[in-house]
N, C-alpha and C positions, 0 to 999 in steps of 0.2 A: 604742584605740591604733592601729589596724589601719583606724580610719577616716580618724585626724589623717594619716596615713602615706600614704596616698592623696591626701589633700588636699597635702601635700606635692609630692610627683609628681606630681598638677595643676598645679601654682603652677609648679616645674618647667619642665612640657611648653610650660606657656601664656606663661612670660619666653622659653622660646627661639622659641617662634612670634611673639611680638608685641614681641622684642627691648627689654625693658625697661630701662629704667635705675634707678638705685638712689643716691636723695640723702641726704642728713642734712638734719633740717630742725631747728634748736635755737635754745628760746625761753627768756626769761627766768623762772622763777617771782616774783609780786609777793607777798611771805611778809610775814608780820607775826611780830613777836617769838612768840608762843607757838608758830605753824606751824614756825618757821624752829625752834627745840628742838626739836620732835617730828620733823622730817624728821632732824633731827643723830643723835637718839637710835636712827632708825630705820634709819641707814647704821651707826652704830656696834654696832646691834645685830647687824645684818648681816652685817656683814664678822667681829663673834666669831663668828658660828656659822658662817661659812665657815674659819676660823682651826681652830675645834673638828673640823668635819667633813675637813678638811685631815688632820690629824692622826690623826681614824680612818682612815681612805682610807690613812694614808702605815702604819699600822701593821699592816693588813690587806693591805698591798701591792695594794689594788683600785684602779682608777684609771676605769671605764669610767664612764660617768653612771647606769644602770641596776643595776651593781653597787652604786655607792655609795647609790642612793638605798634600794635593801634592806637594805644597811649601816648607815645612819642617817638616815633620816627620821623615822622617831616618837621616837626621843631627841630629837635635834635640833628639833623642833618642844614635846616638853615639855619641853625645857633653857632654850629664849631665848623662847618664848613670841612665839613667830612666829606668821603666817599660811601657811599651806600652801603656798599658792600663793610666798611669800617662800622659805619652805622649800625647793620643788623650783626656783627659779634660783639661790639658795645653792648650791645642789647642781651645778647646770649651771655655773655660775660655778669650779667646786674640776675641773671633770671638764674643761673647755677648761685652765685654769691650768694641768695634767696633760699635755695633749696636744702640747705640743712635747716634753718627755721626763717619765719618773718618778726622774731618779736625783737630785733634791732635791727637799726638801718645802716646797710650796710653803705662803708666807704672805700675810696681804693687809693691805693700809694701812687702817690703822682706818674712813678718811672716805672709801674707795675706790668707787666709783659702784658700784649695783645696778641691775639690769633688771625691769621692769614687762612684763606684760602685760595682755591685757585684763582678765582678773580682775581685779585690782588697778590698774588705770590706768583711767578715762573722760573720753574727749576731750568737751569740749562747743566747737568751734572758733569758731563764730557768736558764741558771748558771753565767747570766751580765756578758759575756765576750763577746769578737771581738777579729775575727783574721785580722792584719792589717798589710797591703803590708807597706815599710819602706826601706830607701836607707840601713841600716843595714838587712833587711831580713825581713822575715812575723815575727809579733810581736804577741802572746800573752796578751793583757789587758784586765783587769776586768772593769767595771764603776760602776758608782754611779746612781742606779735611783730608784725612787719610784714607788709604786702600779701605777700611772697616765699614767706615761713614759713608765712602762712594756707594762699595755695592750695596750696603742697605736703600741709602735714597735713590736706589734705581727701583726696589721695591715700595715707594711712599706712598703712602693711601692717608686722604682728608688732611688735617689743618695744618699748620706750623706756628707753633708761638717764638715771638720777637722778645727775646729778652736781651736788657743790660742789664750788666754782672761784672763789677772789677773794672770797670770802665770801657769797657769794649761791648760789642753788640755779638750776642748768637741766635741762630735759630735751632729751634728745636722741633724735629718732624717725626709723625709716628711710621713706621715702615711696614708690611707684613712681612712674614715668611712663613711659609709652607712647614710644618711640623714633621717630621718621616714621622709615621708608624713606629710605635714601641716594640723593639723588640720580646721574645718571650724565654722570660729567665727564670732558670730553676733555684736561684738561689740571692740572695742580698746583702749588699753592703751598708752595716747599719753602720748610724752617725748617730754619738752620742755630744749634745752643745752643749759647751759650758763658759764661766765665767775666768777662773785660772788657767785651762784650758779650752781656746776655744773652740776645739771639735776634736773627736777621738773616732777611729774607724773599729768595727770589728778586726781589722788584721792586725792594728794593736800599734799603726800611726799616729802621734799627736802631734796635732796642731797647737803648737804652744802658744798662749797670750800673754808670754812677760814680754815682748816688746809692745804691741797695743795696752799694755796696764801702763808700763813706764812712760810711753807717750803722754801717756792720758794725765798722770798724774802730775807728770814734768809741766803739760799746760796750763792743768789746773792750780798749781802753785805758780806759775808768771801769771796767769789772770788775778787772779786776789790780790796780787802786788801788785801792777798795775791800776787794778780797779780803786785800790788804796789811795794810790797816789794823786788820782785826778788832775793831774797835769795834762797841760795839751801834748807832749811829745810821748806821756802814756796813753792816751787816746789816740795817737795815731799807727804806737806801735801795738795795739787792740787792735785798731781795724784791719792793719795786713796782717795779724795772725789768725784774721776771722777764715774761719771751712780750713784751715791746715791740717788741724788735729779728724775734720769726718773725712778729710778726703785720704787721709793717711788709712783709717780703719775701712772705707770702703774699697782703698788699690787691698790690701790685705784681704778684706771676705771675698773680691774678685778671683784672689789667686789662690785662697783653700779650696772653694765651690769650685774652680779650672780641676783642678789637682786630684779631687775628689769624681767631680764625674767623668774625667778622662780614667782613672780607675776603674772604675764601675763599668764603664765601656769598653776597657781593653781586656778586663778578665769577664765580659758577657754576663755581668750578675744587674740586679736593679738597686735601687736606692731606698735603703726604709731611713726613717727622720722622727724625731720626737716631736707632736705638739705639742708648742709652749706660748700657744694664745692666751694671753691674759697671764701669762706669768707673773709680772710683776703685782699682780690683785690679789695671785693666792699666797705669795709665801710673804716673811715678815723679816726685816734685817733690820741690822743696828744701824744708830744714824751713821756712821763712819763707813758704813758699808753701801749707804745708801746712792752715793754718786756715782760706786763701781755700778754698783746692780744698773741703775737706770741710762749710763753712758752704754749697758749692755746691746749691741746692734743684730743680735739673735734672729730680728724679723728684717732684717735685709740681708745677713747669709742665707736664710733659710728661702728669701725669693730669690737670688741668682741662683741657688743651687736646681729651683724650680725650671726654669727659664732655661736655664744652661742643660738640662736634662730633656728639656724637651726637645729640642736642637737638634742634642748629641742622638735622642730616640731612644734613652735609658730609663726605663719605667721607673715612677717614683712614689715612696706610701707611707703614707702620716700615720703614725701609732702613737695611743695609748703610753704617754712616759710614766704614769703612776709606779712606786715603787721598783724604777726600772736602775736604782742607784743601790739597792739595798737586796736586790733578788740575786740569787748567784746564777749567773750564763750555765754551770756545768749540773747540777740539780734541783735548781727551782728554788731550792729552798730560801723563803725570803724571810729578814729579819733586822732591825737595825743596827742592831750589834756587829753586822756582820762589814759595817765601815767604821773601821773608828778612829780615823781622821779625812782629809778630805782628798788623799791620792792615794789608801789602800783599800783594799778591799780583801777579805778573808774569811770564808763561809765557815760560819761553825757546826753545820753538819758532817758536811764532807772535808774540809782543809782545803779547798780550791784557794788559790792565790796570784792575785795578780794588779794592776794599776786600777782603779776605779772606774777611771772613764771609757777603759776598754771591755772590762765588765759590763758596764751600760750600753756601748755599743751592742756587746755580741747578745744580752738581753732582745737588745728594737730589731737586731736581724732575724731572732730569733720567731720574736711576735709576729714580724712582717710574712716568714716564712709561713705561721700557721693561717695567717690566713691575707693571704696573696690577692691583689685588686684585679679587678676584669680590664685589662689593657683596652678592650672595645669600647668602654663606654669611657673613657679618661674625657673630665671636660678639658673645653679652650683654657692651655695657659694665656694669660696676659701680663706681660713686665713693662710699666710706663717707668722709667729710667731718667737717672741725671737731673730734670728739672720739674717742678708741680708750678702749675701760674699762681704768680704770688699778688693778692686783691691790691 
């Protein structure tokens, strides 16, 4: 214990020395009917003995991982006729569930993803197999992955969670990689995010979101109707349009955040960005406006853009957005008059004129330049991607 605990502390010491970053790399399993049972069996068995161990822990009022596992590990292991090592991430799995609060008891979904480790998981990358622990035996499977996913899992470090999803089984592994050193830039490419459009550069590119509005909208009017209907053959065409509409806006913020800091890296400037933590707390819209605002996915551009920066080794810096839609880029002068609709912008001191969103941009370049981050002290980014384990 007191050795893995160190090794911890290493791993630690050595992400903030070598600024690591932290992907998800998730490949297909290629299952054959009998695998694809025993993996079924082996989540269902799973999640009852987190369901059991749940309910000791909730009745014992224990909640910490080290309690619980004195609490019930050798039950729980001759109860469902687990593996050990299944056994103590059951356990890990009931003691996180716990950690946002104890004052309900927590349950989990029959088919809810588990966590592998090495005991129980081996990568063989070079020939896309795993060998994988299963209430029928160690299994044998091949996956499904690309050049991307290869070399990531050649860098995997710690768990893999087993999830079914759409009917098929993936795993999901966290990988590191080495961060380069930010370079050092004298000047920034601000991003101004928005809801009509969804990002604007200081050089005066937009990102337009009428096709993510039209999407969004077009779903939203087939879900109502369907939900109307309550028919079984509407409820089936609901579930295959279920994740269409996030994975559409996710390939989308994947390939502005690309776009953007291959920019920023090719003309050597860094990246300033507006903080809009807790946006949706501070400002106040109509109900009609309400579904656009909150479909708004601002904090997942805004973390590939992080991620993706870190990579690429293009310094990045969160500013101040306060009156950054209403101040003029060319003399300061702020006022609200000076937008008076929501794509122009016209300063009434000076006559400056120009698109709204690129005014706001060149504003957060502006900030970012006065006052520039220390590239030395930049903490670990971390991007956990694609999947969260679902109780």
């Amino acid at each position: 214990m007191r050795q893995r605990a160190y090794s911890r502390l290493s791993f630690q010491v050595l992400s903030a020395i070598l600024k690591i970053v932290k992907l998800t790399a998730k490949v297909k399993l290629d299952t054959t009917a009998e695998q694809f049972s025993a993996l079924t069996d082996t989540l269902k068995r799973a999640n009852r003995c987190c369901d059991w161990i749940s309910g000791q822990a909730w009745k014992a009022n224990t909640f910490g991982q080290y309690a619980i596992h004195k609490l019930a590990y050798h039950a729980a292991k001759k109860r469902f006729s687990l593996s050990a090592q299944v056994v103590v991430r059951a356990i890990a799995k009931v003691a996180d569930a716990y950690k946002l609060d104890n004052k309900i008891k927590r349950t989990f979904h029959p088919t809810g993803s588990i966590a592998y480790d090495d005991r129980i998981l081996k990568w063989y990358v070079d020939q896309k197999m795993v060998s994988i622990w299963a209430t029928a035996g160690r299994l044998k499977i091949s996956f499904v992955g690309g050049d991307r996913q290869l070399a990531l899992l050649r860098s995997r470090q710690g768990e893999a969670d087993l999830i079914l999803h759409g009917g098929a089984f993936y795993l999901a592994a966290v990988c590191t990689i080495a961060e380069p050193d930010p370079s050092d830039v004298g000047e920034f490419l601000g991003i101004d995010l928005g809801v009509a459009q969804i990002a604007a550069d200081s050089d005066g590119t937009i990102y337009s979101g009428s096709a993510v509005k039209s999407v969004r909208h077009r779903h939203r009017r087939l879900r109502a109707k369907l939900q109307s209907c309550q028919t079984p053959s509407a409820k089936r065409r609901l579930k295959k349009l279920s994740g269409k509409e996030s994975r559409f806006a996710r390939d989308v913020n994947h390939c502005i955040s690309k776009q953007i800091v291959e920019n920023a890296k090719r003309t050597e400037r860094g990246l300033a960005i507006e903080d809009l933590t807790y946006i949706r707390e501070r400002i106040r819209a109509r109900r009609r406006q309400r579904a656009v605002l909150h479909s708004w996915a601002f904090a997942q551009l805004r973390a590939f853009l992080e991620y993706k920066a870190a990579l690429a080794g293009v310094p990045l810096f969160i500013v101040d957005p306060r009156n950054s839609s209403r101040e003029c880029s060319a003399c300061g002068h702020t006022d609200k008059r000076n937008r008076p609709n929501q794509s122009t912008f016209r300063c009434l001191a000076c006559g400056h004129a120009e698109h709204a969103d690129t005014n706001a941009a060149r504003v957060i370049s502006g900030r970012a330049a006065v006052n520039p981050p220390n590239v030395a002290s930049c903490a670990v980014v971390s991007h956990d991607s694609v999947t969260s384990r679902r109780l």
